[in-house]
C-alpha positions in Angstrom: 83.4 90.8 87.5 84.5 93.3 85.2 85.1 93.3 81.6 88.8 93.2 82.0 88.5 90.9 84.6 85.6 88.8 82.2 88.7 88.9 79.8 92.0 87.5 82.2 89.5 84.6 83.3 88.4 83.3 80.1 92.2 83.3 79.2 93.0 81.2 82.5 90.3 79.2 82.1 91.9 78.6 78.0 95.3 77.7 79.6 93.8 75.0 82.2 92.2 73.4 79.6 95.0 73.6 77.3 97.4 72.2 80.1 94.9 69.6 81.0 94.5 68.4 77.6 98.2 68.4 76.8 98.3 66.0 79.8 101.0 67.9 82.0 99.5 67.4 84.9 97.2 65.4 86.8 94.7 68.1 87.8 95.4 71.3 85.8 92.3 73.2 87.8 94.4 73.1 91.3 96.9 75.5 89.2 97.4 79.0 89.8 97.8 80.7 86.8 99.1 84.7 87.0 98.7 87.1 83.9 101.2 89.8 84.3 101.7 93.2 82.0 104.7 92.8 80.3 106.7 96.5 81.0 107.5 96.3 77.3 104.1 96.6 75.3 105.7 95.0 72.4 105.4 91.7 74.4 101.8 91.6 74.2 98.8 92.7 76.6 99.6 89.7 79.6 103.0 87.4 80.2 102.5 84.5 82.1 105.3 82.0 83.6 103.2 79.0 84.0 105.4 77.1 81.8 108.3 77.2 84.1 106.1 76.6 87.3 104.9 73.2 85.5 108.7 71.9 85.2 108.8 69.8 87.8 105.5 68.6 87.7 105.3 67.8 83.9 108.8 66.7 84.4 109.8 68.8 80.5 111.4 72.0 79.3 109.4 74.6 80.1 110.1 75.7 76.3 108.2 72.2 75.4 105.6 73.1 77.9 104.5 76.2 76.6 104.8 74.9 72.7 102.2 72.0 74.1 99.8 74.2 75.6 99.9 76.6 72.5 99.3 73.0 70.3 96.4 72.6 72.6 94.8 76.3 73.1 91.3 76.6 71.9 90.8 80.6 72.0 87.5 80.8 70.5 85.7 83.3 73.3 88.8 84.4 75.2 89.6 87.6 72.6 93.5 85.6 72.6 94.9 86.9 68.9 98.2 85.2 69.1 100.5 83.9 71.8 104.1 84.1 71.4 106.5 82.1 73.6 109.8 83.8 74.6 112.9 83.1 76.3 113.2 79.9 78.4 109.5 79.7 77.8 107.8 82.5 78.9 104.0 82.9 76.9 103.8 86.1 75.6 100.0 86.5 74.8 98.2 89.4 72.5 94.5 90.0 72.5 92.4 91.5 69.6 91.5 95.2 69.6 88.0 95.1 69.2 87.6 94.0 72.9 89.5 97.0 74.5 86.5 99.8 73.8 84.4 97.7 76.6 87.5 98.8 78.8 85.6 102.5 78.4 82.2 101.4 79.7 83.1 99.1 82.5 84.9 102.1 83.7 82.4 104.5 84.0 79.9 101.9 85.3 82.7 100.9 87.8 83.7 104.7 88.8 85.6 104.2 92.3 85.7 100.8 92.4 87.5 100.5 89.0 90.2 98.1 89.9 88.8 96.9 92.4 89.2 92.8 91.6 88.6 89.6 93.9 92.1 88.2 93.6 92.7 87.9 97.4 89.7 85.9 97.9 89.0 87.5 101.2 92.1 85.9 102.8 92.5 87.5 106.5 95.9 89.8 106.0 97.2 91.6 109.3 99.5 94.5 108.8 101.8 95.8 111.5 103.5 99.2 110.5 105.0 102.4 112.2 104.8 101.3 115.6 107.5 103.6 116.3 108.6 104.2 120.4 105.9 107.0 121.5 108.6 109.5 123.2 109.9 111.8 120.4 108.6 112.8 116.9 108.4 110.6 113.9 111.3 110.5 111.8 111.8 109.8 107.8 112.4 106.2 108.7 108.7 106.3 110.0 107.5 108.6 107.2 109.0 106.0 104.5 107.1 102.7 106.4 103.6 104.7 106.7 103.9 105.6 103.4 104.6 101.9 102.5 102.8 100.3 104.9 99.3 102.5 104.6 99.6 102.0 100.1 100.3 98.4 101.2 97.0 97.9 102.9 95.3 100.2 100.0 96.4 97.7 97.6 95.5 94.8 99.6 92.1 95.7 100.3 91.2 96.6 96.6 92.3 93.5 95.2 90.4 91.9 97.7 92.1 90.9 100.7 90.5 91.1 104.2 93.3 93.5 105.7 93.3 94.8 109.0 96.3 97.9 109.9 98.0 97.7 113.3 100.1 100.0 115.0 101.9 98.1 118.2 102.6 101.0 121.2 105.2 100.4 122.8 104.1 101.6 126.0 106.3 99.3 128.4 109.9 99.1 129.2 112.9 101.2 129.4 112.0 103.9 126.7 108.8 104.6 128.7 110.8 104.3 131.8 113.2 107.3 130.5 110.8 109.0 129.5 108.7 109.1 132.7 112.0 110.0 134.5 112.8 113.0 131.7 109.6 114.6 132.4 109.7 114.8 136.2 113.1 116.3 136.3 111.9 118.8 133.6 108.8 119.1 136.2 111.2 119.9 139.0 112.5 122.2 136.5 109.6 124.0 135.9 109.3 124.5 139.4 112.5 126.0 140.6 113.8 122.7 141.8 116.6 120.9 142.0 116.3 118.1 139.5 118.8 115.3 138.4 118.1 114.4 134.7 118.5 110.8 133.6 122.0 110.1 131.7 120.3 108.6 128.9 117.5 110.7 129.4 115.4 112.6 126.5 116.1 116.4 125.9 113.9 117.6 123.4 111.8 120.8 123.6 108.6 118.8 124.3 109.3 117.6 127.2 109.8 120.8 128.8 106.5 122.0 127.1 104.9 119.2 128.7 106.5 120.1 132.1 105.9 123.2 132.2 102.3 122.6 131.7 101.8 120.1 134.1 103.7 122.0 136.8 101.2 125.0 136.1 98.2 122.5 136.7 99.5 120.6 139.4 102.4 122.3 141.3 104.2 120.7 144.0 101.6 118.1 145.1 102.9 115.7 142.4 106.2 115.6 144.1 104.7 114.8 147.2 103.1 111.1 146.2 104.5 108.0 147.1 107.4 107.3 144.1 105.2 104.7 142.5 102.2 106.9 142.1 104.1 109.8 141.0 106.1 107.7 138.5 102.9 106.1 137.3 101.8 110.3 136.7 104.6 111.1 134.6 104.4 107.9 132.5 100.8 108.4 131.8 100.9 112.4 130.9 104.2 111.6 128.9 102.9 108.8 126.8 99.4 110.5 126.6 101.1 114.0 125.2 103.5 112.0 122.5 100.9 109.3 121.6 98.3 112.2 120.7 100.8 113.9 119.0 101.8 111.2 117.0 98.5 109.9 116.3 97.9 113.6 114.8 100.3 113.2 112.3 99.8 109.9 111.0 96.2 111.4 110.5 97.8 114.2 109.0 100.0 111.8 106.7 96.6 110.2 105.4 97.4 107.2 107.2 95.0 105.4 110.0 94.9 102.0 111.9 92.0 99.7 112.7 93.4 98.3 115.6 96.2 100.7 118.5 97.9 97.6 120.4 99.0 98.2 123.9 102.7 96.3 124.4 101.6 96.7 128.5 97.9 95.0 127.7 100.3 91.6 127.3 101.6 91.6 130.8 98.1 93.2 132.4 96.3 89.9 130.7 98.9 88.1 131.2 99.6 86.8 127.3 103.7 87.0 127.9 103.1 84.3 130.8 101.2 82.6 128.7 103.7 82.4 125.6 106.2 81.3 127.6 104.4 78.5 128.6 103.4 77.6 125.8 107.3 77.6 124.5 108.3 75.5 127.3 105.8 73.0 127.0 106.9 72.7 123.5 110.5 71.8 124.6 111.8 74.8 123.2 112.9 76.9 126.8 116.0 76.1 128.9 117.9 77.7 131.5 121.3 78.7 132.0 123.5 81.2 134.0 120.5 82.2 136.1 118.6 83.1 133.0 115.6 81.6 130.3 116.5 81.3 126.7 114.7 79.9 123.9 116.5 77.4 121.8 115.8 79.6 118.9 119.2 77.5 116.8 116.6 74.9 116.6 114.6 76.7 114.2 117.3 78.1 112.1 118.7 80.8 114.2 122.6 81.7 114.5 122.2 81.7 118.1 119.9 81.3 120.9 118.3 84.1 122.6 117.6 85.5 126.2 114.0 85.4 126.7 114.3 86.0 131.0 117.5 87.7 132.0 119.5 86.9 135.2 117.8 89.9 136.7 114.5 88.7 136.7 113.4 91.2 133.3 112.3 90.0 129.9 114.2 90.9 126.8 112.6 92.8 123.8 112.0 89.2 122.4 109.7 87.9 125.0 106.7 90.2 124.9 107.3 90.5 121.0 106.7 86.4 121.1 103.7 87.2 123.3 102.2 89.6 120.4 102.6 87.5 117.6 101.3 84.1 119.5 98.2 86.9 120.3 98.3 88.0 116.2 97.8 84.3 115.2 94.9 83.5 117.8 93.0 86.3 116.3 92.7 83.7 113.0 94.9 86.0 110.2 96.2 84.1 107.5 98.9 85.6 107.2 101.3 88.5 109.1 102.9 90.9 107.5 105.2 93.3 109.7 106.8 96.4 108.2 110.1 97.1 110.0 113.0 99.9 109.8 116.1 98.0 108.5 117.8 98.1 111.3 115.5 95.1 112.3 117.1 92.8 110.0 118.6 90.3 112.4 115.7 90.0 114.2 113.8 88.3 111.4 115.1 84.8 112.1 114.7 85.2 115.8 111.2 85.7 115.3 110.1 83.4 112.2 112.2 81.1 114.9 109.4 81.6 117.6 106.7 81.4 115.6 107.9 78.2 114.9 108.4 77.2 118.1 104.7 78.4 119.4 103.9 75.9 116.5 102.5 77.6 113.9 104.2 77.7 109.8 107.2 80.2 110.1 105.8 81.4 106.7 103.1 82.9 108.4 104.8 86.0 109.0 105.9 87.9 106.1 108.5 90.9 106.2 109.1 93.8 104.4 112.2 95.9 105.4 112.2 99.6 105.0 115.3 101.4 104.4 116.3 104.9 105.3 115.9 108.1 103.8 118.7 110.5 102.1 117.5 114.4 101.9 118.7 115.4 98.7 118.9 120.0 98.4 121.1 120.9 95.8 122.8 118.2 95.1 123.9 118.0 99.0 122.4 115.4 101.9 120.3 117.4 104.6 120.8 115.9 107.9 119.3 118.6 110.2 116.3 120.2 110.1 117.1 124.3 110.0 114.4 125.0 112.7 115.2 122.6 115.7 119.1 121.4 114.4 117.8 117.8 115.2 116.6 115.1 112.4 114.1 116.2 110.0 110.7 115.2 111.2 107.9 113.9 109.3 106.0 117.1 109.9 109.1 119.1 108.8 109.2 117.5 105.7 105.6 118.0 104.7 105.5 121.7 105.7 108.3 121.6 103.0 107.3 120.7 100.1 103.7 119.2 100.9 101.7 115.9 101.6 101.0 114.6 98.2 104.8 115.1 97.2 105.8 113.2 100.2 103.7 110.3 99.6 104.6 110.2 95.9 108.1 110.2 96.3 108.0 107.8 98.9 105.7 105.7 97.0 107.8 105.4 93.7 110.6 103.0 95.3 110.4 99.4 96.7 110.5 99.9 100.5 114.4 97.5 100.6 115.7 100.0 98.2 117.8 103.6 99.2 115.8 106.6 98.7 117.1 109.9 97.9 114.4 112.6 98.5 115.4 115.8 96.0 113.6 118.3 97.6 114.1 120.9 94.9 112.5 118.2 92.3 109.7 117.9 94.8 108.3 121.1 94.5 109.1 121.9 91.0 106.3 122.4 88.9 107.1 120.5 85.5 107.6 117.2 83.7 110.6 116.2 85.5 108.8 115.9 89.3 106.6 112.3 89.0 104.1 113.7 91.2 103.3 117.0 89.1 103.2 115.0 86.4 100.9 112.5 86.9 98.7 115.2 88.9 98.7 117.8 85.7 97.6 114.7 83.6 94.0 114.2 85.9 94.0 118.0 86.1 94.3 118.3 82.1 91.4 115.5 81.4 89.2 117.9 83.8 90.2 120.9 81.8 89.0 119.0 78.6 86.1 118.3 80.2 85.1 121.5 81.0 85.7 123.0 78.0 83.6 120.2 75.8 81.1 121.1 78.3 80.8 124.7 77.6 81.0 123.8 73.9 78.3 121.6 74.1 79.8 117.9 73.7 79.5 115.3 76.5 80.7 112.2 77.2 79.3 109.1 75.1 80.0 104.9 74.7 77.6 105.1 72.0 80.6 105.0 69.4 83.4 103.5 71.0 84.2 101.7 67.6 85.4 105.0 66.5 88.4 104.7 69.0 90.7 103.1 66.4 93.5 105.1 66.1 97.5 103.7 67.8 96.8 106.3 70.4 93.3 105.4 71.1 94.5 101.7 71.5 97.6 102.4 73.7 95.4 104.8 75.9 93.0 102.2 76.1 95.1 99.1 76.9 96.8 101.3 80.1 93.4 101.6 81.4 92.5 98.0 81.0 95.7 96.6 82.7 94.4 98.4 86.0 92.8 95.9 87.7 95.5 92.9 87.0 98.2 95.9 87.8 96.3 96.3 91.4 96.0 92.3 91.9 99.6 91.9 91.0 101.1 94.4 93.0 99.1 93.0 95.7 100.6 89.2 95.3 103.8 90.4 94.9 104.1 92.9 98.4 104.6 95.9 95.8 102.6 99.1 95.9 105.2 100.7 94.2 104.1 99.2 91.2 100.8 101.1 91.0 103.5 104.2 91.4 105.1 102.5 88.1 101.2 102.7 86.7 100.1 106.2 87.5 103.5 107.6 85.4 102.7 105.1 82.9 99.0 106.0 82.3 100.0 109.9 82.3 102.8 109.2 80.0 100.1 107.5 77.4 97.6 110.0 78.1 99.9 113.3 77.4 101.5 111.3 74.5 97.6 110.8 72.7 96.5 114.2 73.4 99.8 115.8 72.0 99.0 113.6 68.8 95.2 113.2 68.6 92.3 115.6 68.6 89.8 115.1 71.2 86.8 118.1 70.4 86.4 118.4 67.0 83.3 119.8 65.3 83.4 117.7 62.4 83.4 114.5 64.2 81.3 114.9 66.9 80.6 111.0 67.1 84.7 110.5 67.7 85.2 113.3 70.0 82.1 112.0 72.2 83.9 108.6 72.6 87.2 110.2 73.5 85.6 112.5 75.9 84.4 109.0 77.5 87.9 107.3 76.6 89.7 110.5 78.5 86.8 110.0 81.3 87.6 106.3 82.0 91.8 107.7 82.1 90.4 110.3 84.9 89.0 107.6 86.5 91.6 105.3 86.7 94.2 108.0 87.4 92.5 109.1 90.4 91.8 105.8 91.6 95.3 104.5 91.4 96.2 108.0 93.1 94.1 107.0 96.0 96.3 103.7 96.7 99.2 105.6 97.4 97.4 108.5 99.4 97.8 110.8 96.8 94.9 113.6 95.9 93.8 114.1 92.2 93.3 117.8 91.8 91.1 118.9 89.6 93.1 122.0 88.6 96.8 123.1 89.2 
């Protein structure tokens, strides 16, 4: 446990035994106490809310709650220098400066890991994001929930959460279907042959690539196999071609998986049998009009759903029930899908299900990712100027690059609208987020350098010589790291650590425009700020990392 960390316990512990005292609640050390940092720094170093959580329970104001905890606070060892309560009863809490120059040391000890923190208590966190159709390019849609999804797990796994990243192929059903069927009349194409190409069929560019070079390798003794063998050929080259391709620029994108799940491994094992077992053991399956539906309305849906049709096929829902019953018997704790918004409805449906398969609904947890406005002067871009289709992920980085892409996409809650200014995006000055926070870890190694060259290095030694407003705010930012990471980790919200980076650059231009950091008549001071603008390096290029952004060293 870190400093910092040493800090926000000893102040959690303070409140327990404040509550406990004040007699509140039965057992104050089942509570769950979370220190926040206020957004306004006039509000203190942490906020808590516990007083309103303990309403019910101590069955007061939470006002009067907070005024009996402060009656009962001991603060001796906890470096608390005064606790204000605000609003409704919200406990504003100030520590004493003297504390914040450990900040420095624990970060240079820490190095990488500063931040790192054991909030999630190694609970067992599943993330499903992307999973996009494998038969065409990756769109911004997909862009925005890699982004999201792959800062997400970041997050997760640095405040200590057990996380494992999924991407779900969707290898079965009618898109693969199509696209088997668009690649052997493209292959007929290729070789002078008449060739009838599906209605609904896909036209882009890369299947004729992939046509032509197959017809090259293979000619015309494809065309002679029975029709399941040859449709079984053109499925697997298809999906083979557009799931490497993809999977190249996820890699690309800084993004990777732990785990590539195979939609057709559930009917091969036969887990979608299973499921629906399982469903109509529990009472929840019924049939009508030649079909099976699940009585989803049971469970809170507006309607119940088709899980077999008339036909004798299953719907989307059935093998997505399958998955999730085969998510939970892997023993995560929790599921946490990231889906386009046009998934919206299907959230009851499948909250429903899991239900029904009888696990807690609250089990799954998701986060819906909404589209992507291309903003060039001032006007939406809807095609790309190369192809005259949608602008691809790989479009978009060529454009203005991979760390601006991840930056910008990082800066906004996934649920909200994002405009993408692409002229902002490449502009180099204050006004683009990414160049900014960039120039500030790129500036701090420039210092370096030169107090290198001049013969001053990095010291703790005299840390008590950072005393200064500047010095303090500079080292306050630092120290909120950790709690920063574990909070945005509760909360779902690596956009917060976005929030951080521009607020830890903003403090760090703002002390260097006012302070001096080399100076030959204070060599003592300018040793200690060399380490202060170290440990701001440090925690600049570790919060960079979370969102899969670099931390250049010069620009």
């Amino acid at each position: 446990m870190n400093a910092v960390e040493q800090v926000q316990q000893a102040i959690k512990e303070a409140l327990v035994a404040a509550i406990q005292k004040a007699n509140l609640v039965e057992d104050a050390n089942a509570l769950n106490i979370h220190l926040e940092a206020p957004r306004n720094k006039a509000n203190g170093d942490y906020a808590t809310n516990i007083a309103m959580q303990l309403t019910k329970l101590a069955k007061k104001p939470p006002r009067a709650i907070a005024e009996a905890i402060l009656e009962n606070l001991e603060t001796e060892g906890t470096n608390i220098e005064k606790i204000d309560i605000a609003g409704p009863g919200f406990m504003n809490i100030t520590l004493r400066k003297d504390y914040l120059a450990e900040v420095v040391a624990t970060v240079l000890d820490q190095d990488v890991n500063y931040g790192r923190t054991d909030a999630g208590h190694n609970e067992k966190i599943q993330v499903e994001f992307v999973s996009a159709n494998p038969t065409g390019d990756l769109h911004l849609g997909h862009a925005r929930g890699a982004s999201v999804g792959d800062s997400l797990c970041n997050v997760l796994d640095f405040a200590g959460y057990d996380v494992s990243r999924e991407y779900y192929i969707n290898d079965a059903g009618n898109q693969i279907t199509k696209l088997a069927k668009s690649l052997e009349a493209r292959y007929r194409e290729a070789l002078g042959l008449e060739s009838d190409m599906p209605e609904d069929g896909y036209h882009g560019k890369d299947i004729i690539v992939i046509a032509k070079e197959l017809s090259a390798e293979y000619g015309k003794d494809v065309l002679e196999k029975p029709e399941e063998e040859r449709f079984e050929f053109f499925r697997e080259h298809g999906l083979k071609h557009e799931f490497g391709k993809l999977q190249k620029d996820l890699k690309d994108f800084r993004v990777d998986f732990d785990v590539w799940f195979s939609e057709t491994s559930l009917y091969k094992e036969g887990k979608v049998q299973t499921a629906l077992q399982k469903l109509k053991d529990n009472g929840h399956v019924f049939e009508q009009d030649g079909a099976t539906w699940f009585r989803s309305t049971t469970f809170g849906d507006d309607k119940d759903r088709v899980l077999i049709k008339s036909d004798g096929s299953y719907t989307y829902l059935t093998p997505d029930i399958a998955y999730h019953e085969d998510k939970l018997r892997r023993g995560f704790d929790k599921l946490i899908n990231i889906w386009g918004a046009d998934h919206h409805g299907y959230i009851p449906r499948m909250k429903a299900a899991i239900e029904a398969l009888g696990y807690d609904r609250d089990v799954l947890e998701v986060e819906v990712i909404q589209m992507v406005n291309l903003l060039r002067n001032g006007e939406k871009v809807k095609m790309s100027k190369r192809t005259g289709n949608a602008v691809t992920l790989r479009e978009l980085v060529e454009e203005v690059g991979l760390d601006a892409v991840r930056y910008n996409f990082a800066m906004r809650a996934g649920d909200t609208h994002l405009d993408f200014d692409l002229d902002l995006a490449v502009k180099q000055s204050n006004e683009n987020p990414v160049y900014y926070a960039q120039y500030a870890h790129a500036r701090i190694c420039s210092i370096l350098r030169q107090a290198s060259e001049k013969g001053f290095a990095a010291s703790i030694d005299h840390l008590d010589t950072l005393s200064s407003e500047k010095d303090i705010e500079v080292l306050k930012k630092v120290g909120d790291f950790p709690q920063i990471v574990a909070d945005a980790a509760r909360v779902r919200a690596p956009h917060r650590i976005a929030n951080y980076i521009q607020e830890l650059a903003a403090t760090f231009h703002s002390f260097y425009n006012a302070e001096k950091v080399l100076d030959d008549d204070n060599k003592e001071r300018s040793e200690a700020r060399l380490a202060l603008i170290t440990a701001v390096r440090i925690t600049l290029a570790n919060a960079l990392k979370l969102i899969g952004v670099s931390a250049p060293e010069k620009m």
